[in-house]
NUZA-853378 format. One record per residue (C-alpha): residue number from 0; x, y, z. Coordinates in pm, 1 decimal. Example, Ala and Ser with C-alpha at 12.3 -4.5 7.8 and 13.67 -1.06 7.14 Angstrom:
<nodes>
     n       east      north         up
     0     1230.0     -450.0      780.0
     1     1367.0     -106.0      714.0
</nodes>
This chain:
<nodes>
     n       east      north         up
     0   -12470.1    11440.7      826.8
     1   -12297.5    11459.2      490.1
     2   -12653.1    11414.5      266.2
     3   -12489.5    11453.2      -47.2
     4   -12233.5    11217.1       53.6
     5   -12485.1    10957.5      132.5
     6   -12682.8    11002.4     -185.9
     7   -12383.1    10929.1     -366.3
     8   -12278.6    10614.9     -175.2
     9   -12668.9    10504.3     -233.4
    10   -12642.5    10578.8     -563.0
    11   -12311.5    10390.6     -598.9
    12   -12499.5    10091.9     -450.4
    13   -12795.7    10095.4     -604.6
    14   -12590.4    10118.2     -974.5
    15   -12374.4     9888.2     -849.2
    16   -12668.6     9559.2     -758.2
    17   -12856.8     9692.7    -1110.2
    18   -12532.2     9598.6    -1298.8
    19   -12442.1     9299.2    -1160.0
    20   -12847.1     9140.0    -1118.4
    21   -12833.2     9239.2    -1526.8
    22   -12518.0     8979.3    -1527.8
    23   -12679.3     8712.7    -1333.6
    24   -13019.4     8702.6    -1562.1
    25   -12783.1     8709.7    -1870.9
    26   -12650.6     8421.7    -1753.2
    27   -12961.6     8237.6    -1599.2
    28   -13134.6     8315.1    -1906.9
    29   -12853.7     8204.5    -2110.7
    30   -12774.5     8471.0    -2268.4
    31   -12440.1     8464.3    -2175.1
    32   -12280.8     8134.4    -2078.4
    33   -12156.3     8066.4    -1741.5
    34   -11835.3     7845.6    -1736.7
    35   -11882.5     7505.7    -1610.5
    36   -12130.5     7261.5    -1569.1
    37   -12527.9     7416.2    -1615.6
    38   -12644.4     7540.6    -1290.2
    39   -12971.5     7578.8    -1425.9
    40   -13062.1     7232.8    -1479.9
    41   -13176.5     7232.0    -1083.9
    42   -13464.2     7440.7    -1198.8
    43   -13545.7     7314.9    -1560.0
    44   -13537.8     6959.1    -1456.1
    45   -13548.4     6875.1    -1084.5
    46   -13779.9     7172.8     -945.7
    47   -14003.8     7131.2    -1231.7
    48   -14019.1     6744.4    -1161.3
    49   -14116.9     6822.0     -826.6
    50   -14343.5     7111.9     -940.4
    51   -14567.9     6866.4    -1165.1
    52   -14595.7     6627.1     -877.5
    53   -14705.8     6907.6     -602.5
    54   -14938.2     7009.0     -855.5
    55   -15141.8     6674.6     -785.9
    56   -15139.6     6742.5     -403.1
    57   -14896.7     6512.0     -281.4
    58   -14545.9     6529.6     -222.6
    59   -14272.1     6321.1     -453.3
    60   -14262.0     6012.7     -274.5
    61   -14055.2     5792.5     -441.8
    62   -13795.6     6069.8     -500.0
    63   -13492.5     6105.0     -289.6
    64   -13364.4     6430.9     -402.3
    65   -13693.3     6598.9     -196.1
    66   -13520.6     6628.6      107.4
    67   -13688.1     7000.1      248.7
    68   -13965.9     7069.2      469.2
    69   -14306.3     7094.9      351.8
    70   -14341.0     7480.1      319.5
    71   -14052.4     7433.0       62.4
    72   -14313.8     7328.6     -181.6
    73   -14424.1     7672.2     -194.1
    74   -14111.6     7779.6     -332.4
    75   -14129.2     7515.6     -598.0
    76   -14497.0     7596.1     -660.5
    77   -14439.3     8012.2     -696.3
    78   -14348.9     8024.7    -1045.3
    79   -14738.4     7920.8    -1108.2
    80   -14748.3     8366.4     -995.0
    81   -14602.2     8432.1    -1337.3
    82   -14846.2     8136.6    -1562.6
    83   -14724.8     8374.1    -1898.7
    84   -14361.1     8254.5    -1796.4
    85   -14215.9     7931.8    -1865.2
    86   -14140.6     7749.5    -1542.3
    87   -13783.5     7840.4    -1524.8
    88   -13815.6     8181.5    -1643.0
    89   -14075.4     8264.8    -1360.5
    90   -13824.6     8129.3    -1092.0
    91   -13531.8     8358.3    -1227.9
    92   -13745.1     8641.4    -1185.6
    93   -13855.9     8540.7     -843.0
    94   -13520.8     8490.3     -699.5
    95   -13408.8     8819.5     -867.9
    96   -13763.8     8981.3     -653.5
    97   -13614.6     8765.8     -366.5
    98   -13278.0     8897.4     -422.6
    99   -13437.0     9275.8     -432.4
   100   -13625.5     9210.0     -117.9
   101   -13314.1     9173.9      113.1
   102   -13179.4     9484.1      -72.0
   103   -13492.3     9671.6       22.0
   104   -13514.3     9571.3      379.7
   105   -13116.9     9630.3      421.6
   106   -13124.2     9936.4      284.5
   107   -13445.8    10048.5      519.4
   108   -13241.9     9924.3      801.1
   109   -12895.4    10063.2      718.3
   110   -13035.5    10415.5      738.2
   111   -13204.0    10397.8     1062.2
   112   -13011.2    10577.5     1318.2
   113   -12714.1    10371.7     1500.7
   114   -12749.5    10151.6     1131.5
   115   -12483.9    10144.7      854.0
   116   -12554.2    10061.6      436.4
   117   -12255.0     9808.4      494.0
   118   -12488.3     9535.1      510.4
   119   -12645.5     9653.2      207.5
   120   -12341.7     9670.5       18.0
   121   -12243.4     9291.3      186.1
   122   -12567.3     9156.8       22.1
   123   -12483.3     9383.5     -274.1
   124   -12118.4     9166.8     -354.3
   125   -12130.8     8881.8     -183.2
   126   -12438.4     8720.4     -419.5
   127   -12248.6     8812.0     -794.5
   128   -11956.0     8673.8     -596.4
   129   -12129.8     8330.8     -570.9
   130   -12235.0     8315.1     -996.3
   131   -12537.5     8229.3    -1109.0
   132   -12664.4     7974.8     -849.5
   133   -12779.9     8194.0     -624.5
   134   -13062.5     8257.9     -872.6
   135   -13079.9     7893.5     -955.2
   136   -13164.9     7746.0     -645.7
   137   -13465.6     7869.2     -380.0
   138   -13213.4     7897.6     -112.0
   139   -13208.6     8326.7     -203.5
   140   -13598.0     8327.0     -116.3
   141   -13531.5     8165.8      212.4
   142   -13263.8     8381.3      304.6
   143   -13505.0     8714.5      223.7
   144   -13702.7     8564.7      539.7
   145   -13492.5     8489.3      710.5
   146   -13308.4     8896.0      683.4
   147   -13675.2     9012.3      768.6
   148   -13647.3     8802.8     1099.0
   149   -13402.1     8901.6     1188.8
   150   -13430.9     9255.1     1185.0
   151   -13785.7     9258.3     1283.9
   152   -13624.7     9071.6     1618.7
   153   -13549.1     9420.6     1816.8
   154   -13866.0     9555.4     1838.4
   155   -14128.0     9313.9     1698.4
   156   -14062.8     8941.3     1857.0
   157   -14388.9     8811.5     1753.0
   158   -14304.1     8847.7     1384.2
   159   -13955.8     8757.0     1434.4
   160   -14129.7     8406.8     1543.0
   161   -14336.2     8387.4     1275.0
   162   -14143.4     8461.9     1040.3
   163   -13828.5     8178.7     1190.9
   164   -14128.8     7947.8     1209.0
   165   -14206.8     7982.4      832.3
   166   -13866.8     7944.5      709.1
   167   -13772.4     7674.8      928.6
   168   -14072.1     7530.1      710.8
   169   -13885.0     7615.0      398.6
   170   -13519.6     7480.7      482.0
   171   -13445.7     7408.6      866.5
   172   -13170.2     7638.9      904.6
   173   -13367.8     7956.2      985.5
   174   -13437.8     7820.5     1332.5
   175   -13089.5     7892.5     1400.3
   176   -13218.3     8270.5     1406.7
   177   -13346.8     8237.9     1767.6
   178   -13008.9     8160.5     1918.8
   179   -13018.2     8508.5     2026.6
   180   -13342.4     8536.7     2105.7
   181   -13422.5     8689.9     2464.5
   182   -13840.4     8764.3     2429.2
   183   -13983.7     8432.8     2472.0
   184   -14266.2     8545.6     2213.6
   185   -14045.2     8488.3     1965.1
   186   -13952.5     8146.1     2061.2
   187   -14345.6     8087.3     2142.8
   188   -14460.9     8216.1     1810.5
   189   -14171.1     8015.7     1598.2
   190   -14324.7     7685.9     1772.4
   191   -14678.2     7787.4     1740.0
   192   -14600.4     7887.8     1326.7
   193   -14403.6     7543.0     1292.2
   194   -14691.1     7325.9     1417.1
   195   -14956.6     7526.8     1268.5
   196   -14765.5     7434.1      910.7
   197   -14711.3     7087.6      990.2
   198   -15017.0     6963.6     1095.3
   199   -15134.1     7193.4      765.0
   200   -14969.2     6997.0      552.3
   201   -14955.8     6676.6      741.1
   202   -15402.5     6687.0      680.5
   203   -15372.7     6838.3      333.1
   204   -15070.3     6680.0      110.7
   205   -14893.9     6283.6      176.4
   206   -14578.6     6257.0      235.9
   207   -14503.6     6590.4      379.4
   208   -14237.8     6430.7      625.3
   209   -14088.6     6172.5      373.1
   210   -13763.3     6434.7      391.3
   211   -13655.5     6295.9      746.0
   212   -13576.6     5946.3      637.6
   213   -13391.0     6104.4      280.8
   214   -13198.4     6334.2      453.5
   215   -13061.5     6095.1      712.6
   216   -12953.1     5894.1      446.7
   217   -12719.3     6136.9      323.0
   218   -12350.6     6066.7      278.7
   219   -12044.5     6280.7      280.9
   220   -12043.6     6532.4      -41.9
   221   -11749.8     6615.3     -234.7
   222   -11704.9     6986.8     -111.2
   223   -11777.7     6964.0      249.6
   224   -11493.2     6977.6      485.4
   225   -11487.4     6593.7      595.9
   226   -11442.5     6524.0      193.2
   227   -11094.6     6633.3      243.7
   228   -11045.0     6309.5      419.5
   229   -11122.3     6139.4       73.3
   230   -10961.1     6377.2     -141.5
   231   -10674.7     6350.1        4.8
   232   -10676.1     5947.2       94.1
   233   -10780.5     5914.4     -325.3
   234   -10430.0     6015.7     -377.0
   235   -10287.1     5768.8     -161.3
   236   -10507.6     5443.6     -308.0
   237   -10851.1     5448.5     -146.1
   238   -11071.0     5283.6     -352.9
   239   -11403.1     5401.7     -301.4
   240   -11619.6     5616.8     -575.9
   241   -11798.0     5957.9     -597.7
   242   -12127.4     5921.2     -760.8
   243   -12413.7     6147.5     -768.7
   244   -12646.0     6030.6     -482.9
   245   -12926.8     6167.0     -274.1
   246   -12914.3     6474.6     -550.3
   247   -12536.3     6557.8     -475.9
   248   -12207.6     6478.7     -583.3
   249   -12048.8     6215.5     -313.7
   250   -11802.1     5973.8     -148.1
   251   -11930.5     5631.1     -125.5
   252   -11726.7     5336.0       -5.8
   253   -11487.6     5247.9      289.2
   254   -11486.2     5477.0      590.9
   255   -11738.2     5694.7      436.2
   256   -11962.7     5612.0      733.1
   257   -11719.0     5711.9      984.0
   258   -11669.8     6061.0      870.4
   259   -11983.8     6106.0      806.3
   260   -12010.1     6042.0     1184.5
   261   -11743.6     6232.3     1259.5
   262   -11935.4     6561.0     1062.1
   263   -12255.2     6491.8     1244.0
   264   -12002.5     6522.2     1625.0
   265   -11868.5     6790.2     1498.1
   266   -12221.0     6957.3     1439.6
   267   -12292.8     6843.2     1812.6
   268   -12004.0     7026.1     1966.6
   269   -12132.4     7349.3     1772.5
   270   -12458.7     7269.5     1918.9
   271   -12313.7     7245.5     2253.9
   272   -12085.1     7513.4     2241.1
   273   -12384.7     7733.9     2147.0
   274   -12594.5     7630.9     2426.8
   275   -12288.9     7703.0     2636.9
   276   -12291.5     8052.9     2527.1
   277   -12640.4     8090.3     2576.6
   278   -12637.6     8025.6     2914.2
   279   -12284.5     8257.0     3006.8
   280   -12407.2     8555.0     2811.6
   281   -12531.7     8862.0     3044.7
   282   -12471.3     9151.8     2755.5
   283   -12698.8     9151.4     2487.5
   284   -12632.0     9459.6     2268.8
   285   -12862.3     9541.1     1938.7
   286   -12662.8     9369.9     1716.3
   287   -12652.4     9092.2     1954.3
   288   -12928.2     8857.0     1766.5
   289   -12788.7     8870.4     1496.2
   290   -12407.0     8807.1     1517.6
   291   -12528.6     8503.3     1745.1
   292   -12770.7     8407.1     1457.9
   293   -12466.3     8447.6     1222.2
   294   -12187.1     8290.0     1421.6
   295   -12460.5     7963.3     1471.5
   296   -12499.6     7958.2     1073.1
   297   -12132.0     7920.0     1002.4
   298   -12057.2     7714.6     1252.5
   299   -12324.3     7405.7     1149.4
   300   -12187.2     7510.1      766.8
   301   -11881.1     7442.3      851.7
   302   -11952.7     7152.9      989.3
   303   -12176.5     7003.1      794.1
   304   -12167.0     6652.8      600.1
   305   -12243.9     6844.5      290.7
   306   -12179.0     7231.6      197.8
   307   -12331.2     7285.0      -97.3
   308   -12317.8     7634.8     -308.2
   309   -12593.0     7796.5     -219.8
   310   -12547.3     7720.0      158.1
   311   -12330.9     8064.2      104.7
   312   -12641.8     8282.1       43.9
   313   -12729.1     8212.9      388.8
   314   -12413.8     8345.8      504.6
   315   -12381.4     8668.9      323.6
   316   -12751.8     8731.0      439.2
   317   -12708.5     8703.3      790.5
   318   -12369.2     8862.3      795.3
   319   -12517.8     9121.2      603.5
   320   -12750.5     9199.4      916.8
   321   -12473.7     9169.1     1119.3
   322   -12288.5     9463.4      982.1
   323   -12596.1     9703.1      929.4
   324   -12508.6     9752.0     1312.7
   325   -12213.2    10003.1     1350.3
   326   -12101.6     9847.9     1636.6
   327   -12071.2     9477.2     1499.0
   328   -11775.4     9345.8     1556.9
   329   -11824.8     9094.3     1303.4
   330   -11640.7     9298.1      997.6
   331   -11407.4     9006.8      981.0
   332   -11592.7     8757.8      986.2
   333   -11832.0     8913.5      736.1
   334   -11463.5     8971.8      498.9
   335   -11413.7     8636.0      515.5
   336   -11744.9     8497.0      405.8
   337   -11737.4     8708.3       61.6
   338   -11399.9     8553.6       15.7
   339   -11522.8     8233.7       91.8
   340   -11751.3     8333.0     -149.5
   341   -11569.6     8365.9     -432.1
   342   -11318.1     8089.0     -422.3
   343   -11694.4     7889.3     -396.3
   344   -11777.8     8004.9     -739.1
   345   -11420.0     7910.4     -836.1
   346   -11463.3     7540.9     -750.7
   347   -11841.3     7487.7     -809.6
   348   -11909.4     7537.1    -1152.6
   349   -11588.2     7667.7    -1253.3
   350   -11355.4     7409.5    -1229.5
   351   -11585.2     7154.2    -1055.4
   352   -11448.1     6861.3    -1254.5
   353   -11132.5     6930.7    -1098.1
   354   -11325.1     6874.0     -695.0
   355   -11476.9     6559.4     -861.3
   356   -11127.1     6477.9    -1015.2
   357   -10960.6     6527.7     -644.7
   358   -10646.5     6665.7     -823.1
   359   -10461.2     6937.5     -703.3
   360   -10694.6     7267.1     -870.6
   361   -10941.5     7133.1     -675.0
   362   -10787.9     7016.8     -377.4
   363   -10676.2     7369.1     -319.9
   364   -10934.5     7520.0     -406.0
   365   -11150.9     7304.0     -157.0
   366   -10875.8     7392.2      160.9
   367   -10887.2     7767.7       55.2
   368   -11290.2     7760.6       77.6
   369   -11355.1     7536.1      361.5
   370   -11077.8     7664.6      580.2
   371   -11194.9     8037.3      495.2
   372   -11475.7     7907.3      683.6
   373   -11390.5     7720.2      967.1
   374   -11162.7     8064.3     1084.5
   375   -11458.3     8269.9      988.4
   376   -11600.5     8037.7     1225.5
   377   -11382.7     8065.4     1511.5
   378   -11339.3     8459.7     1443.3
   379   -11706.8     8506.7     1496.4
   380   -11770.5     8252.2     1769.6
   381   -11469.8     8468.0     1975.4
   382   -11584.5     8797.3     1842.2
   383   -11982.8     8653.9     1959.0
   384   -11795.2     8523.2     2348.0
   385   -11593.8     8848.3     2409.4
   386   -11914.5     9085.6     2355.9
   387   -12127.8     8890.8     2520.3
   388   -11996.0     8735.1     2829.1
   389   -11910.4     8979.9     3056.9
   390   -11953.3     9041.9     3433.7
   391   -11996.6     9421.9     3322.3
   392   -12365.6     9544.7     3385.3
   393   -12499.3     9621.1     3020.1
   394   -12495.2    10060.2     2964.1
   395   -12846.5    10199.3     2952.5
   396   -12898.2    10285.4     2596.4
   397   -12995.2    10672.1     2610.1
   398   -13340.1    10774.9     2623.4
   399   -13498.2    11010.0     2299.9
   400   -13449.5    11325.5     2556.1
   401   -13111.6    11276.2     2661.0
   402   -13039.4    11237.2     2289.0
   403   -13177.8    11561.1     2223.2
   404   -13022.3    11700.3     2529.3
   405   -12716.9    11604.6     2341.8
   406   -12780.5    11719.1     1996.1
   407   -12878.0    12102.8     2126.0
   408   -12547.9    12095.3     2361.2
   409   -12333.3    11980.9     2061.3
   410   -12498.2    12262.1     1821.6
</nodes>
């Protein structure tokens, strides 16, 4: 092993996240100004809204922008850690903590043996890439459990579980984690950690399921792929609106309905097409878990009635995993997600008002991102098939004598 060679590339990556988390607190803290409309506002105004509210030990209600899980209300309640902050301020910091967290445990993993630092230096990009709304939004504290999920999924199951279970609590998505799940301790403890929370806050705080009814509710937002529909049909005459509703920028008016549908079918062949692959697979390698957990991820992104900014943390987190194995074949993929990620930050807050406008900036710029996507999509979901389903009995992996066996023959 090349050891000085190594300390250099850490070195390179460590400088390199220092420099660019310094950019993203200049800009969340206003030092510098970010082009575009203020991402910040999220924070200042809605999650402290919600943070007064939770404070009083229920839930907001009347409020249709609280569309998360119960747990989530820890996230908006953790800047009370920091009480010498201001609200904001304390949630910068935390997401930046968040943000050093999934460096920490990607750099732990990456040099392990059979591990590469490419997932730390995927985490290390891809956030700057996405401007300052990863720090904005609590999206970057889920995604630090759901990293430590997944690579506690190899050898320890039962945390793997618990920890799915918890952020499943936080934002839904991280159940998607257990796609590739083979222990059924995993699977056991997720359930047992998702009803322990639930009937938690069911007995403690009203209102702790209100989010069902507001999230079913939801249209079809301006930057998902079935907006395209609109965006494109505004330049022919359709005469419906976009209008901020259910907290996000969306169509509302004729056929709206229908494509919403049409998003939600789409989400149900990924679903199938999962469960499909699930039941075909016979290989699972180490980095099995997670290019499944990965591959599910984009595909009910893609697919979803509403993509929203910081849905791309998730990505670059669980890709990141993916390529701390050396024998991912989810490089690709992976590529495509950080440029996905950066025509993101392009149309939302860049030139947003050009997406809102539906002219051709933004038009483009919503094709480029979405359909960076959907291939990424269809790369991985191949790249997940080929590996995996295969009448080819699985190699034993080599026992910790053979290796040495090995190493002494070789010296």
């Amino acid at each position: 092993m090349d050891i000085a060679g190594a300390r250099r590339s850490l070195a390179g990556l460590l400088t390199t996240w220092g420099l660019t988390r310094l950019v993203l607190l200049l800009f969340v803290f206003k030092v510098w100004i970010f082009p575009g409309p203020d991402v910040t506002s999220d924070v200042s105004v809605i999650y402290q809204g919600w943070y007064d509210v939770l404070r009083t030990g229920t839930f907001p209600l009347g409020d249709v922008t609280w569309q998360y899980p119960p747990a989530a209300s820890l996230a908006i309640l953790s800047p009370a850690l920091l009480p010498f902050l201001q609200y904001a301020s304390a949630f910068f910091v935390l997401a930046f903590v968040a943000d050093f967290a999934v460096l920490a445990l990607l750099l732990y993993a990456g040099l392990r043996p059979g591990k590469s630092l490419r997932g730390a230096w995927v985490w290390v990009v891809g956030v700057p890439l996405l401007g300052p709304t990863v720090y904005a939004r609590y999206d970057v504290m889920v995604t630090a459990v759901a990293v430590a999920a997944l690579l506690a999924g190899a050898r320890h199951p039962r945390v793997m579980g618990v920890l799915v279970g918890f952020g499943a609590m936080l934002k839904v998505w991280p159940v998607l984690l257990l796609l590739g799940a083979r222990k059924r301790s995993a699977w056991a403890w997720a359930a047992g950690t998702v009803g322990a929370i639930a009937v938690l806050f069911a007995v403690s705080m009203p209102g702790a399921f209100s989010f069902l009814t507001f999230q079913r509710n939801r249209g079809t937002e301006v930057e998902s792929l079935g907006s395209l529909v609109f965006h494109v049909a505004r330049q022919f005459g359709w005469n419906g609106q976009v209008l901020l509703n259910y907290g996000s920028v969306e169509f509302l008016g004729p056929w709206v309905n229908v494509v919403s549908s049409a998003a939600l079918f789409l989400t149900g062949v990924a679903f199938g097409w999962l469960l499909l692959w699930r039941l075909m697979a016979t290989r699972f390698l180490p980095g099995t878990l997670a290019d499944a957990a990965f591959t599910g991820v984009l595909m009910f992104t893609a697919t979803s009635r509403v993509i929203s900014p910081q849905y791309m943390v998730w990505l670059v987190g669980t890709a990141a995993v993916c390529v701390c194995f050396r024998s991912s074949r989810m490089g690709l993929p992976a590529g495509l997600v950080l440029a996905a990620c950066f025509v993101t930050v392009l149309e939302f807050p860049i030139w947003f008002a050009h997406v809102v406008a539906s002219d051709l900036l933004g038009v483009s710029l919503l094709v480029l991102r979405n359909g960076l996507l959907v291939v990424a999509a269809v790369l991985a979901a191949l790249e997940l098939w080929q590996s995996t389903v295969s009448r080819e009995p699985v190699p034993p992996l080599p026992t910790q004598a053979a290796r040495t066996r090995e190493t002494s023959a070789s010296s």
